[in-house]
C-alpha positions as CSV (number, residue, x, y, z in Angstrom):
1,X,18.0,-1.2,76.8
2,X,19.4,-1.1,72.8
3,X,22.6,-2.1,72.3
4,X,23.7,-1.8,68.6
5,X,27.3,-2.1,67.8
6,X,29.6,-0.5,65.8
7,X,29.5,-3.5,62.8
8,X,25.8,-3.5,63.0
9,X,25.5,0.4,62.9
10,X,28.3,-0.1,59.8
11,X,25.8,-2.7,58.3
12,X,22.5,-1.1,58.4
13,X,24.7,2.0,57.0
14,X,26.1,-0.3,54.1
15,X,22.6,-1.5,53.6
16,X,21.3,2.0,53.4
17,X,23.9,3.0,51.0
18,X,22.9,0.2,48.9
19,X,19.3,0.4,49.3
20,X,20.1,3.9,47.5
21,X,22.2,2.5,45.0
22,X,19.8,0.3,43.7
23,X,16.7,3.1,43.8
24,X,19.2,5.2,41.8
25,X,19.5,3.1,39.4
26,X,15.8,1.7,39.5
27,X,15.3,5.6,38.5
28,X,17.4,5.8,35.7
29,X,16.2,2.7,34.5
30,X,12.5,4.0,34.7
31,X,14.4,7.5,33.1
32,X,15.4,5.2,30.1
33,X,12.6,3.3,29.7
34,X,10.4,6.1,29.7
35,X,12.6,7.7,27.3
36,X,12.2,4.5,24.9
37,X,8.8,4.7,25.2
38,X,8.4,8.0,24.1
39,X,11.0,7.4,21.1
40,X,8.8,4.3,20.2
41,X,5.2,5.9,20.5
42,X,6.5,8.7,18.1
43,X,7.6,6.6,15.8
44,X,4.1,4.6,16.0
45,X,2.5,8.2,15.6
46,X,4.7,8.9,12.6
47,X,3.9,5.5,10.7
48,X,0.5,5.9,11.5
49,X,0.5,9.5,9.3
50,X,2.4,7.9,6.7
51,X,0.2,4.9,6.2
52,X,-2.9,7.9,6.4
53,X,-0.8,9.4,3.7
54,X,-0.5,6.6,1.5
55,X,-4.3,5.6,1.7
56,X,-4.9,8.8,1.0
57,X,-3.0,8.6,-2.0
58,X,-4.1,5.4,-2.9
59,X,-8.1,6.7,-2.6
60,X,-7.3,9.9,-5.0
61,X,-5.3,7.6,-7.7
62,X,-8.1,5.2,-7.5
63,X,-11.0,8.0,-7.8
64,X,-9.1,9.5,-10.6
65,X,-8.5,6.1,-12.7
66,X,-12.2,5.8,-11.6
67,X,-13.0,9.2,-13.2
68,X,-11.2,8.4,-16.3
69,X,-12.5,5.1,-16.7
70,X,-15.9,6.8,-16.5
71,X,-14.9,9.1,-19.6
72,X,-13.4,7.1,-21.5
73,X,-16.4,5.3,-21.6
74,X,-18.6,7.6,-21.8
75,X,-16.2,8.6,-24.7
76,X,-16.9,5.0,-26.3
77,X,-20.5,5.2,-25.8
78,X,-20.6,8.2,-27.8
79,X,-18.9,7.1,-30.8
80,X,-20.9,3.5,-30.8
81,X,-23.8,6.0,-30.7
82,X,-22.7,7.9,-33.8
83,X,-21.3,4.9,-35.6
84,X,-25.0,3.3,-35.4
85,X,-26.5,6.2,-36.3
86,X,-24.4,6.2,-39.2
87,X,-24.6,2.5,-39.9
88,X,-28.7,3.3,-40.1
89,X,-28.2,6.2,-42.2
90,X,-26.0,4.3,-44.6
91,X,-29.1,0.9,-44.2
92,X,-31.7,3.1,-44.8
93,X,-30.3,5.0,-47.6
94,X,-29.4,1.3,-49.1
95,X,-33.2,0.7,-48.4
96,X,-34.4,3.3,-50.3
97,X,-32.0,2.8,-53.2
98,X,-32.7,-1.0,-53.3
99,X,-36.3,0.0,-53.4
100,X,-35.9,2.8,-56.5
């Protein structure tokens, strides 16, 4: 035989009704949260495609310094070449007119 009175019957019902309570606002906690999550992993995502970005940049300013580094000396060699073909031009024309 169960007897349950009125003020435990009110209890359980006061327990129940703040059992809910709390698992509403467990939920919009977990609603939040999630919410925050998502904000921050977007935000991750969006740094993470500006820092491709920027090595990306970096790479293509460094391969074109790197490219005009390379003519610029290529420019150099050039005109060392023709200024020591000149330099024997001008010794061997000196040669010969010592030699006259």
């Amino acid at each position: 035989e169960l007897e349950i009175s009125r003020s435990e019957i009110a209890a359980l019902r006061a327990s129940e009704a703040d059992a809910r309570e709390e698992a509403g606002e467990a939920r919009a906690w977990a609603r939040r949260a999630t919410a925050e999550v998502s904000v921050a992993v977007e935000a991750l995502r969006s740094a993470e495609a500006e820092a491709e970005a920027e090595a990306a940049r970096a790479v293509s300013h460094f391969v074109a310094d790197a490219d005009a580094a390379r003519r610029a000396l290529a420019r150099a060699e050039a005109e060392a070449d023709a200024e020591a073909t000149t330099l024997r031009a001008d010794v061997a024309a000196a040669a010969a007119a010592a030699a006259v």
